[in-house]
BALOBA-1460 file (C-alpha; in Angstrom, 3 decimals):
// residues 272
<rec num="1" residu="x" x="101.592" y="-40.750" z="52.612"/>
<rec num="2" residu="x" x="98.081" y="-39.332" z="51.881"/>
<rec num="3" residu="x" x="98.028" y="-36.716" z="48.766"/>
<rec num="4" residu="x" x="96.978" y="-33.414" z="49.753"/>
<rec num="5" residu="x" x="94.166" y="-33.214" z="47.763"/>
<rec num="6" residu="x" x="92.612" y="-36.887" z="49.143"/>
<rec num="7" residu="x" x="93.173" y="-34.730" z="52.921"/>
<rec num="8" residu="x" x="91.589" y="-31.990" z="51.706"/>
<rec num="9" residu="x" x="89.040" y="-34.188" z="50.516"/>
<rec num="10" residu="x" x="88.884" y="-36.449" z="53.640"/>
<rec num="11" residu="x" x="88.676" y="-33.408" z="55.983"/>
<rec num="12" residu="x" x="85.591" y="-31.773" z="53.966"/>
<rec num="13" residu="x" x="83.762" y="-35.831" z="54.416"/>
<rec num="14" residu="x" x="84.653" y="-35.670" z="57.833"/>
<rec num="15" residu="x" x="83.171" y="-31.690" z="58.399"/>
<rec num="16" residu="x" x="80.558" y="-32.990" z="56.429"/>
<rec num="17" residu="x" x="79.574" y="-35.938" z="59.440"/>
<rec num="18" residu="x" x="80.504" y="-33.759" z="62.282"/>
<rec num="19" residu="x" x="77.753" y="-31.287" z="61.051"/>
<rec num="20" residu="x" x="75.409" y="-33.679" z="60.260"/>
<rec num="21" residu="x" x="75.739" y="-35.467" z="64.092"/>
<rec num="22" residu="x" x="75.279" y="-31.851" z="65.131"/>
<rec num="23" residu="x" x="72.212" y="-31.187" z="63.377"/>
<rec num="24" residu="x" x="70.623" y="-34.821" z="64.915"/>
<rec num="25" residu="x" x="71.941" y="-33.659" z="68.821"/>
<rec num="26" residu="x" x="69.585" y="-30.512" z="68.226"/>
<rec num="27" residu="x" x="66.602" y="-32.302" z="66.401"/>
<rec num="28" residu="x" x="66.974" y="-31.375" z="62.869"/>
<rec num="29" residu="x" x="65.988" y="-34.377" z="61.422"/>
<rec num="30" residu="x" x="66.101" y="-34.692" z="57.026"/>
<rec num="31" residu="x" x="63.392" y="-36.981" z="57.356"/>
<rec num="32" residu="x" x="61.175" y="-34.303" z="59.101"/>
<rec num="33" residu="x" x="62.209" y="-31.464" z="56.498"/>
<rec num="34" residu="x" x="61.384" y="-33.722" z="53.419"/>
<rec num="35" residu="x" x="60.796" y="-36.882" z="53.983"/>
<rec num="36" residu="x" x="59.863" y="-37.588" z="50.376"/>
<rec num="37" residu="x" x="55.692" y="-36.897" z="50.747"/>
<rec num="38" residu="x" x="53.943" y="-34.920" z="48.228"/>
<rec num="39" residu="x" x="54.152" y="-31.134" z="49.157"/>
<rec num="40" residu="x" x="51.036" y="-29.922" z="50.104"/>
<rec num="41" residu="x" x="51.921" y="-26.628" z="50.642"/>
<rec num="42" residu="x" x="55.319" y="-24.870" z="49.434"/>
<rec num="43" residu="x" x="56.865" y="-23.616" z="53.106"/>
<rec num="44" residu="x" x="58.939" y="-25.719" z="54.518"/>
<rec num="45" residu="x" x="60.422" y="-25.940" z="58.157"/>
<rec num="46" residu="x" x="63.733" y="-24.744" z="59.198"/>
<rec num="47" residu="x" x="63.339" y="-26.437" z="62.563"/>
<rec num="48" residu="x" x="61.433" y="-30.394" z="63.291"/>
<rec num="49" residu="x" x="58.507" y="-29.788" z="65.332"/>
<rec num="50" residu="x" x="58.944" y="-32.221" z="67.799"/>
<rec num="51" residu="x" x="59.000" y="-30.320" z="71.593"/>
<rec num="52" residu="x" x="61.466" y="-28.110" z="71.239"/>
<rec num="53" residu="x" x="60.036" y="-24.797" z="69.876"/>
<rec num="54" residu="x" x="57.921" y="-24.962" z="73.101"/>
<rec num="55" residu="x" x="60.700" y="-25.878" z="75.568"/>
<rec num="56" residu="x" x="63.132" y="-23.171" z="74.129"/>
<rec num="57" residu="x" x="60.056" y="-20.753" z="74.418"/>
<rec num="58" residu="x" x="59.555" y="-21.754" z="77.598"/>
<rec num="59" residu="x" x="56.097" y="-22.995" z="76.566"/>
<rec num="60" residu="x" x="54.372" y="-26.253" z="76.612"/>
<rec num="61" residu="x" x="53.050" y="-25.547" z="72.977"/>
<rec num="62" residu="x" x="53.620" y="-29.954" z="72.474"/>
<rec num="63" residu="x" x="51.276" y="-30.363" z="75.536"/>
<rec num="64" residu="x" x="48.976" y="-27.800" z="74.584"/>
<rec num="65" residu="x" x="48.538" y="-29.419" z="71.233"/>
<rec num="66" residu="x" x="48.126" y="-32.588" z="73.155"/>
<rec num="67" residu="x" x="45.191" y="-31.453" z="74.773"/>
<rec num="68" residu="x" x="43.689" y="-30.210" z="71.605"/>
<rec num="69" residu="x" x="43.971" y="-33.745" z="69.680"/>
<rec num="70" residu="x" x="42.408" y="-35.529" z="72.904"/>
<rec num="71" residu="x" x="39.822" y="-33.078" z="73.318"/>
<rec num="72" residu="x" x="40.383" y="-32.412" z="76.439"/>
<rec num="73" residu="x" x="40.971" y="-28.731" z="76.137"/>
<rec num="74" residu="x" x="37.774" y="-27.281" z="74.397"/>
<rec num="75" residu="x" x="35.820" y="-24.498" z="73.102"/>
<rec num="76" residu="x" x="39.359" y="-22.420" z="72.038"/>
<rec num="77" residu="x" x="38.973" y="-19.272" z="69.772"/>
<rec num="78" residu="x" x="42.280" y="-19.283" z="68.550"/>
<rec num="79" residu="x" x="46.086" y="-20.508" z="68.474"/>
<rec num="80" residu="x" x="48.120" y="-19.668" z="72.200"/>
<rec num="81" residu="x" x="50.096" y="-16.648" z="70.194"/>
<rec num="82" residu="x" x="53.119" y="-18.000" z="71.468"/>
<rec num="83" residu="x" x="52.787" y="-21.448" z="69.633"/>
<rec num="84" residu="x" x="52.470" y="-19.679" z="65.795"/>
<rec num="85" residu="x" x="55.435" y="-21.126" z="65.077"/>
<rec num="86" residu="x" x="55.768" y="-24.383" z="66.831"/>
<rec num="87" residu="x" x="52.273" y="-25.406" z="64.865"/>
<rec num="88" residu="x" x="53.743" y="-23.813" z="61.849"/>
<rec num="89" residu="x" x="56.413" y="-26.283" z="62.064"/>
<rec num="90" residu="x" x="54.176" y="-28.965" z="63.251"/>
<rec num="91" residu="x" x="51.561" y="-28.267" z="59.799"/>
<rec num="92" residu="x" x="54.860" y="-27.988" z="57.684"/>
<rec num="93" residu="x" x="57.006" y="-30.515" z="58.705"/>
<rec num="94" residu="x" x="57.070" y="-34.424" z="58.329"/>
<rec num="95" residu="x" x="55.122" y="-34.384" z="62.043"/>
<rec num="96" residu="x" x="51.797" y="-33.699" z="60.455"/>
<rec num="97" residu="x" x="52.091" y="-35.732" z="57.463"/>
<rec num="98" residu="x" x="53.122" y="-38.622" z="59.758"/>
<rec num="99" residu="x" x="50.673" y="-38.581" z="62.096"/>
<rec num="100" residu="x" x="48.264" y="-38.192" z="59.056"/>
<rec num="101" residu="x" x="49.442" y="-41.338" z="57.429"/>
<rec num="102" residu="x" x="49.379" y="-43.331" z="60.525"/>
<rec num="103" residu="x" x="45.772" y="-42.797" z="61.170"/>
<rec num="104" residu="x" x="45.163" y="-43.750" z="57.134"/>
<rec num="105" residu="x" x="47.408" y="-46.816" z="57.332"/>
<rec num="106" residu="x" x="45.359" y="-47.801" z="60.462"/>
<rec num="107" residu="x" x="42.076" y="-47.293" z="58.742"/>
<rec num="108" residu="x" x="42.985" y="-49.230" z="55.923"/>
<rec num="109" residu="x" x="44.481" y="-52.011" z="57.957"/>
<rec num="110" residu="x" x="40.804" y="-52.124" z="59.800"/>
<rec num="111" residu="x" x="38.827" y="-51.640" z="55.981"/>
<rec num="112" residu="x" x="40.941" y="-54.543" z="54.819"/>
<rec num="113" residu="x" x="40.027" y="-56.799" z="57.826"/>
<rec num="114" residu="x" x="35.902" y="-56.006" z="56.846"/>
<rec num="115" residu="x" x="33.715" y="-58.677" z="56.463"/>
<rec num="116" residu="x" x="31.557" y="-57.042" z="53.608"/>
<rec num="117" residu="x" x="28.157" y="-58.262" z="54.106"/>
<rec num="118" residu="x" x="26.348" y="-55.503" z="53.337"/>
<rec num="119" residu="x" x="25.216" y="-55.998" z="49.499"/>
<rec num="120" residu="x" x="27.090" y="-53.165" z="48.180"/>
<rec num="121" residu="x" x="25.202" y="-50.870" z="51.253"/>
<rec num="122" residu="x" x="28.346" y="-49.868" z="52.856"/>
<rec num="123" residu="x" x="29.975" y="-46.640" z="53.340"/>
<rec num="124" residu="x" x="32.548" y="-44.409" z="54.619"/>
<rec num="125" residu="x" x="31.626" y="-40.711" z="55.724"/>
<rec num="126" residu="x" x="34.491" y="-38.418" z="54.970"/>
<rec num="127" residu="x" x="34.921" y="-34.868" z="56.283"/>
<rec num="128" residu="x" x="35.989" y="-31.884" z="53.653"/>
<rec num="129" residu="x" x="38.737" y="-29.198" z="55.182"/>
<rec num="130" residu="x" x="41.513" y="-31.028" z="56.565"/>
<rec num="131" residu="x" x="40.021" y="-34.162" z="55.899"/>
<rec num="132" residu="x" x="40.222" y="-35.068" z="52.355"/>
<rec num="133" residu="x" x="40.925" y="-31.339" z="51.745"/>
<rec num="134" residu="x" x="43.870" y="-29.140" z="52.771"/>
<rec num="135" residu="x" x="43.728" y="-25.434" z="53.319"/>
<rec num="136" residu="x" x="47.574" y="-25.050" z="54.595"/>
<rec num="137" residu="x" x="47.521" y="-22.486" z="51.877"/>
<rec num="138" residu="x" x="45.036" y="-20.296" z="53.637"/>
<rec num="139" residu="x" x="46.137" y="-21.012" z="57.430"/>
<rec num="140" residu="x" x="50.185" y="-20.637" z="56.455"/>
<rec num="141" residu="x" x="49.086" y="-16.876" z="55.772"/>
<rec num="142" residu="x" x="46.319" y="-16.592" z="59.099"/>
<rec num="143" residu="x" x="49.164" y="-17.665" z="61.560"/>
<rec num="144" residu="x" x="48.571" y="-21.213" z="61.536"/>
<rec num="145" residu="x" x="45.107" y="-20.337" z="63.722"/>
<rec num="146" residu="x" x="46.870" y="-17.524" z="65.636"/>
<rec num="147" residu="x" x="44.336" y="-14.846" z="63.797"/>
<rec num="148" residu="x" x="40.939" y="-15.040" z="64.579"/>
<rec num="149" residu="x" x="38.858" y="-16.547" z="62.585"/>
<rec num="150" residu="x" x="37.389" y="-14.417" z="59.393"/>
<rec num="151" residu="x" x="34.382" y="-15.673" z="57.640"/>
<rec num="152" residu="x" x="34.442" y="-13.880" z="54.466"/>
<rec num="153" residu="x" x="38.278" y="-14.308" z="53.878"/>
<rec num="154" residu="x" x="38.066" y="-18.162" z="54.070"/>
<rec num="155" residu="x" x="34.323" y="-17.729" z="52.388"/>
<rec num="156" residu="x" x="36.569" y="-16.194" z="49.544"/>
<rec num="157" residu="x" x="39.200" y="-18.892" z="49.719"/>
<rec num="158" residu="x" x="36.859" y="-21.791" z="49.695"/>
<rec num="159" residu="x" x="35.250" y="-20.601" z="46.337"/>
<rec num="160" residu="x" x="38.950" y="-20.302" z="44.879"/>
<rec num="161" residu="x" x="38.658" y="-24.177" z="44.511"/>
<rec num="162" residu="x" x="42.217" y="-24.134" z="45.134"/>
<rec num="163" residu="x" x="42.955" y="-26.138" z="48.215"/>
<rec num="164" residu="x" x="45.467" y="-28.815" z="47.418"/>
<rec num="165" residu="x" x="44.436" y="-32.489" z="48.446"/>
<rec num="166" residu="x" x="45.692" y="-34.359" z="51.469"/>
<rec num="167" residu="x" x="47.586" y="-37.979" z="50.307"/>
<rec num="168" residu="x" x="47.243" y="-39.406" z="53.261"/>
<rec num="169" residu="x" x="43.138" y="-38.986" z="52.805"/>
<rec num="170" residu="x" x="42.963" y="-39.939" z="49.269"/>
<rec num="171" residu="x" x="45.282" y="-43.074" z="49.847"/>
<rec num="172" residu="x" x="42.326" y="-44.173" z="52.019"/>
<rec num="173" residu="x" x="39.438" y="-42.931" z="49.833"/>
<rec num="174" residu="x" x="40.905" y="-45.103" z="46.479"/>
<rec num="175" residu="x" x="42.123" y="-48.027" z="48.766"/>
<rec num="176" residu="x" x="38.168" y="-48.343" z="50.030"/>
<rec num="177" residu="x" x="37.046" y="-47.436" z="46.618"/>
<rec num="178" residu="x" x="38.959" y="-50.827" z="45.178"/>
<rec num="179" residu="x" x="37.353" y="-52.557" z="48.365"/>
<rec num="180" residu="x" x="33.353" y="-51.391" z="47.124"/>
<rec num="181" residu="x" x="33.140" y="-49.294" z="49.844"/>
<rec num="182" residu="x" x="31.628" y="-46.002" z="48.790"/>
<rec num="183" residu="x" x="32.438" y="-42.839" z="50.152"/>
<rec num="184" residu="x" x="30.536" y="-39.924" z="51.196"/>
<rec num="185" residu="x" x="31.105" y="-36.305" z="51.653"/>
<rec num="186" residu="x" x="29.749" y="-34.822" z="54.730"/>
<rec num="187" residu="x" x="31.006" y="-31.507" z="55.401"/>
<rec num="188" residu="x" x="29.887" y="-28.433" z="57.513"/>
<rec num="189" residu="x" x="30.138" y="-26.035" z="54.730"/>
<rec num="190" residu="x" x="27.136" y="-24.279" z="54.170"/>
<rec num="191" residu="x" x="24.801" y="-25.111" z="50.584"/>
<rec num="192" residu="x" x="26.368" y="-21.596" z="48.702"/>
<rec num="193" residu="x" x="29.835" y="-23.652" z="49.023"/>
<rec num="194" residu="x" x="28.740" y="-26.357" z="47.058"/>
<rec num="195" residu="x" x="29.639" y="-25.895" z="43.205"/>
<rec num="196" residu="x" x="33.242" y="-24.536" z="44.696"/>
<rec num="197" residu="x" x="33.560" y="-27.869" z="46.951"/>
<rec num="198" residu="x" x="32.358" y="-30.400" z="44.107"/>
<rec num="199" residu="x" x="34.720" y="-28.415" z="41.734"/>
<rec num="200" residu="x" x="37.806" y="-28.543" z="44.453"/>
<rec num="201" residu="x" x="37.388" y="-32.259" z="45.390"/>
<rec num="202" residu="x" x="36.692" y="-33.309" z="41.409"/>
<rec num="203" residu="x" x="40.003" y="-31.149" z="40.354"/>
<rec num="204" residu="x" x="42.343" y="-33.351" z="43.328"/>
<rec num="205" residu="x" x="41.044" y="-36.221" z="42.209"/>
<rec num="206" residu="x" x="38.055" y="-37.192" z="44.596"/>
<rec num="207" residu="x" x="35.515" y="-38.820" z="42.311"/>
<rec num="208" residu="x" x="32.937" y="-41.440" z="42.412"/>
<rec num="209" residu="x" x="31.673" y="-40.326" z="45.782"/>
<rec num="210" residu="x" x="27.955" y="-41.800" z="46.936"/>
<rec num="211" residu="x" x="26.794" y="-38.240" z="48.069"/>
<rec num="212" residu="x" x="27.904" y="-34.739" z="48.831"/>
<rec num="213" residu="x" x="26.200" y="-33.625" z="51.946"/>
<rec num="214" residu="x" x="26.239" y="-29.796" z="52.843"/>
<rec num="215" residu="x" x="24.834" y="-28.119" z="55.733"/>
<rec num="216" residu="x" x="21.607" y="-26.320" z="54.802"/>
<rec num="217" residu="x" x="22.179" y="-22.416" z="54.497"/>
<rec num="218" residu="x" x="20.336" y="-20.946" z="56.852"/>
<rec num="219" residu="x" x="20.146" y="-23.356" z="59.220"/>
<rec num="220" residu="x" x="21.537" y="-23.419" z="62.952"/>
<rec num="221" residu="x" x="22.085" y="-26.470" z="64.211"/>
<rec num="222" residu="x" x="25.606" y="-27.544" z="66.053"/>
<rec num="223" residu="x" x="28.161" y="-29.610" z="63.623"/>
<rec num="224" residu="x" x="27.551" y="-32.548" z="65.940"/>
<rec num="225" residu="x" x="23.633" y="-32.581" z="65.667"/>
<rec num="226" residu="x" x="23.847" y="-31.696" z="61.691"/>
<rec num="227" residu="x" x="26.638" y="-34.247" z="61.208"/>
<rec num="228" residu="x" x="25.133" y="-36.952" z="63.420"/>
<rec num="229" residu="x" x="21.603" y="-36.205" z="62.244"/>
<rec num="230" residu="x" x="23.040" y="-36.827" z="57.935"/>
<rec num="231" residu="x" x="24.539" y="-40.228" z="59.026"/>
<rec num="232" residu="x" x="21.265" y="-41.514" z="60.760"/>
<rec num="233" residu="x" x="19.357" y="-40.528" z="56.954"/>
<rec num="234" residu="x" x="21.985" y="-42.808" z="55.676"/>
<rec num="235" residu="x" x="21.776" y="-45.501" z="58.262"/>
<rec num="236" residu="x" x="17.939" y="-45.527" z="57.946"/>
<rec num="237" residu="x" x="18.112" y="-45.578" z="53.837"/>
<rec num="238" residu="x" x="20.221" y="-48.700" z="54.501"/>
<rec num="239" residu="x" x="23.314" y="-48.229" z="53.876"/>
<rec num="240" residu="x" x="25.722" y="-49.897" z="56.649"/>
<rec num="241" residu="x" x="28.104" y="-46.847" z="57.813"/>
<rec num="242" residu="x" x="31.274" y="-48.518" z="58.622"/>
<rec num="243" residu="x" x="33.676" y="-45.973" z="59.185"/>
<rec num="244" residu="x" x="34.309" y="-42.163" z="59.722"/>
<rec num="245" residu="x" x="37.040" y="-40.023" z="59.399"/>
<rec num="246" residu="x" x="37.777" y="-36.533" z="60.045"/>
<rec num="247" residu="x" x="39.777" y="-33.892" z="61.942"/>
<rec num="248" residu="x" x="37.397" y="-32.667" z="64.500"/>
<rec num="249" residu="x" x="35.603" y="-34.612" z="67.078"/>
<rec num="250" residu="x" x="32.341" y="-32.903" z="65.940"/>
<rec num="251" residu="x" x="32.944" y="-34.717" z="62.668"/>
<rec num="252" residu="x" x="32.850" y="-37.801" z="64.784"/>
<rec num="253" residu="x" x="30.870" y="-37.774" z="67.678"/>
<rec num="254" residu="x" x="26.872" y="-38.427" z="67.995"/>
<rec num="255" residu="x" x="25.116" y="-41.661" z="67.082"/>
<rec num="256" residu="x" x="25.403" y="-43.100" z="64.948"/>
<rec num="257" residu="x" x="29.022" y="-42.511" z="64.934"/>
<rec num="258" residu="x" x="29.925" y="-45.578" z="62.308"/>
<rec num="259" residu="x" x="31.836" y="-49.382" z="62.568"/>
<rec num="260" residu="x" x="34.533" y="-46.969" z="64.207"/>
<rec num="261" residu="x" x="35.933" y="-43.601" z="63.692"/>
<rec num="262" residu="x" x="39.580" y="-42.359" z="62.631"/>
<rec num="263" residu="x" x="40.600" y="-38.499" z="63.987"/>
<rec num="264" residu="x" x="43.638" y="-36.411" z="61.912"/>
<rec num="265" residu="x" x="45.465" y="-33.983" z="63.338"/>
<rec num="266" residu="x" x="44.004" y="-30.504" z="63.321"/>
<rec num="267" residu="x" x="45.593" y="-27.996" z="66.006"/>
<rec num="268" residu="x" x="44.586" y="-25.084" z="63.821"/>
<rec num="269" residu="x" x="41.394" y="-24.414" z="64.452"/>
<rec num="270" residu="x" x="38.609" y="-25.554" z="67.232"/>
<rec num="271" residu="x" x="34.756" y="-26.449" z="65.812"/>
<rec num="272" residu="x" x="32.167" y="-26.751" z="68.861"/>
């Protein structure tokens, strides 16, 4: 016979599974709650981000974001209002990280494979927010892209020098750094931001950077012909461009574009 405490016991182990098979028939997934990544912001999702905030809603919020990532849907203001909280989830949970680290483990998989020819010449252009930078802290508090976007609130933010780094970037950045492959900043933030952006990338641990290139203040060009235009200077100084990374296709777009380009996730915010 089995004690009464060891059923008691057995009974609680066996609640204890039952739950847990529940939770995995409606999605919850651990590994999509914390999967063990660094934090980069302190929310975290009560629900995995996969499809179903959009199908319960009766809204193709996964599709929509799909569209966004391909660039095939263009030239959006803002967040659908009914997807706030499926990209909430999608920016909190283990989705976003993981489709961040698969596009880093990809680019260093190519960087590895280099044939470095280039006499110490070559580089890698990195993009700022959401690119090497994160500012989940800002969005988490703007509806995830849902609010409109506010220049002088995120003008304010920016100069905080606060926005926590992404690990997925930085992996990359140090992993090319031990390669000699030097990086280099190129970021649509205007001139004004740049003591604030030298300050934020120095204090999360981006250092030894080639150059930090800044759109000109008063300036109007599009991101694509300022971006585009700042690699040519590089490509005609020499220096053998061999990859780009960032999170909107602006950032990568427009000869010369680099040995080959790497897009993160972004479904936050549009830049034409």
């Amino acid at each position: 016979m089995i004690p009464m405490m060891a059923k008691k016991h057995l009974a609680a182990v066996f609640l204890a599974i039952l739950l847990a098979l529940a939770a995995g028939a409606t999605g919850m997934r651990a590994s999509e709650i914390d999967d063990g990544m660094p934090l980069i912001h302190m929310l975290r999702p009560l629900l995995h981000s996969g499809g179903d905030l959009g199908r319960r809603g009766r809204v193709p919020c996964d599709s929509w974001r799909f569209a966004v990532e391909t660039n095939t849907l263009r030239d959006w203001d803002t967040v659908p209002a009914r997807c706030e909280k499926y990209v909430g989830n999608y920016m909190l949970g283990g989705h976003y990280r993981s489709d961040s680290r698969a596009v880093a483990n990809e680019a260093i998989a190519y960087a590895e494979g280099l044939n470095l020819t280039g006499q110490g010449k070559e580089v890698w252009v990195f993009d700022v927010d959401e690119t090497t930078l994160s500012n989940l802290p800002y969005y988490a508090k703007h509806g995830f892209g849902v609010e409109p976007y506010n220049w002088s609130t995120f003008g304010a933010y920016v100069k905080e020098a606060n926005a926590p780094v992404l690990p997925e970037t930085q992996r990359l950045y140090k992993r090319l750094q031990a390669l000699g492959i030097k990086p280099v900043i190129l970021t649509g933030r205007r001139e004004d931001k740049r003591e604030a952006t030298a300050n934020n990338l120095a204090a999360a641990g981006y250092t030894g950077y080639l150059k930090l290139l800044l759109k000109p203040q008063n300036v109007k060009v599009s991101s694509i012909e300022f971006k585009s235009g700042e690699r040519k200077k590089l490509q005609d100084a020499g220096y053998v461009i061999v990859g780009n990374i960032g999170d909107q296709w602006t950032d990568l777009l427009g000869e010369p574009e680099g040995g080959r380009t790497f897009k993160l996730p972004d479904p936050m915010y549009y830049i034409g």
